[in-house]
C-alpha positions in Angstrom: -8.0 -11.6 5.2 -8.7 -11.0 1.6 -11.3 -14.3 0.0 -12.6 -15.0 -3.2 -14.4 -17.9 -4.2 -16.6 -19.1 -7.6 -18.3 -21.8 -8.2 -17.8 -24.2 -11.3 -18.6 -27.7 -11.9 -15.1 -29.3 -13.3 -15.8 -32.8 -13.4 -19.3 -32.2 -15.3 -21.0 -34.6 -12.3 -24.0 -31.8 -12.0 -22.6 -30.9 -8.5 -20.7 -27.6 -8.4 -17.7 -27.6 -7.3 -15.9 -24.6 -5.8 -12.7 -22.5 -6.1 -11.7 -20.2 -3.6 -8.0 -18.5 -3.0 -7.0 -16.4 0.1 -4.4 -14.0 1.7 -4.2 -14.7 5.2 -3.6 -12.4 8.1 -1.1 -14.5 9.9 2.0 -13.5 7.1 3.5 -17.6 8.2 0.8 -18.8 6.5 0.7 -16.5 2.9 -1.6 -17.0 0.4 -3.7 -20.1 -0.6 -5.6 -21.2 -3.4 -7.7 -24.5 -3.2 -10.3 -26.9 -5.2 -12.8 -28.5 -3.9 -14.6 -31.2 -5.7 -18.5 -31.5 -4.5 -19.8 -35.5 -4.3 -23.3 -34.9 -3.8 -22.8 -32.3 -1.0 -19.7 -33.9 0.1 -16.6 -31.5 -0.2 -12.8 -32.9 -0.9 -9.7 -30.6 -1.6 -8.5 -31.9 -4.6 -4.8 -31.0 -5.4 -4.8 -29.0 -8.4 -1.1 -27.7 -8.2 -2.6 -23.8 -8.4 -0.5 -21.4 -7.5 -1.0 -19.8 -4.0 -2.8 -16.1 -5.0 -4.0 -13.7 -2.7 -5.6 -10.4 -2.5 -7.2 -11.3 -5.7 -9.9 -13.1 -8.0 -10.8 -16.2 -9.1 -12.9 -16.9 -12.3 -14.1 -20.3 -14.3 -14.1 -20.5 -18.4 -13.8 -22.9 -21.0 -11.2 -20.9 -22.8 -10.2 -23.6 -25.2 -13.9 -24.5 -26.3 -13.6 -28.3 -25.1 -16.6 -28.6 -23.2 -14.7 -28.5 -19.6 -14.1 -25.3 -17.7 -10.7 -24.5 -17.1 -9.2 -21.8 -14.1 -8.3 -17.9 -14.0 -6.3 -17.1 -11.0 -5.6 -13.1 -10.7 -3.8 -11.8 -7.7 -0.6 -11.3 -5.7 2.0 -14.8 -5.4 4.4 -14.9 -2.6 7.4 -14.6 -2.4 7.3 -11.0 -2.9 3.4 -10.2 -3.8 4.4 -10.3 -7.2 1.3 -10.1 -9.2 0.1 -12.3 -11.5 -2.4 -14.0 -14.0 -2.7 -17.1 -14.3 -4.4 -19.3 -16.7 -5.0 -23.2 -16.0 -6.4 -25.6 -18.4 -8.5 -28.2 -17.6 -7.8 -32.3 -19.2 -10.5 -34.1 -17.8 -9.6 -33.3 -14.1 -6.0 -32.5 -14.6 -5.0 -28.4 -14.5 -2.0 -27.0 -16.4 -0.8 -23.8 -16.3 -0.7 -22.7 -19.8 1.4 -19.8 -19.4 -0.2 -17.3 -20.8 0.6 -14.4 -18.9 4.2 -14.0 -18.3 6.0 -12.4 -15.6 7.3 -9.7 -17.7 3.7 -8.5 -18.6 3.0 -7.2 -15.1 6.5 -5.7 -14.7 6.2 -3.5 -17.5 2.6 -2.6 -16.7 4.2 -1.2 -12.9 7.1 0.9 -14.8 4.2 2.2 -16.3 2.7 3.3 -13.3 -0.2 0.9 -13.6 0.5 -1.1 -10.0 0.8 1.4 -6.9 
């Protein structure tokens, strides 16, 4: 099983929260990526619609400069391990992808011999 995992305090409560994504041994089961908000040392998966990543890493920013930190998902999506980047912005709570990587970007980088 491959794990990653940051910690990041979305909701700005002063509790951090934490991120963690997964590739799982048991192939039925795939990859996972979760959020789970922390109320005062109590943990709840919140549903974020992130996109299931494994074999990867996780990472918390405020790309857009508006005081909240938003998501960086890197790693392989099923079906197919495709690999991808994904960038999710955070409105008060609420994540978008913002779709800043494309699908083609990773493609091209494997024609040229980049991903093994």
């Amino acid at each position: 099983m491959a794990i990653d995992a940051a910690w990041g305090d979305y909701d700005s409560d002063g509790d951090l929260d934490i991120l963690v994504t997964a590739k799982l041994i048991i192939a039925i089961f795939g990859n996972m990526s979760r959020l789970y908000r922390n109320d005062s040392g109590t943990f709840t998966r919140i549903d974020a619609n992130l996109a299931d990543i494994g074999s990867g890493s996780v990472a918390w920013g405020d790309y857009d400069n508006d005081g909240d930190l938003d998501i960086l998902l890197t790693g392989q999506q099923n079906p197919g391990l495709r690999v991808v980047a994904k960038v999710y912005r955070n409105d008060s709570g609420t994540f978008t992808d913002i779709g800043a990587f494309p699908d083609w970007c990773f493609k091209r980088f494997r024609r040229l011999g980049g991903l093994r």
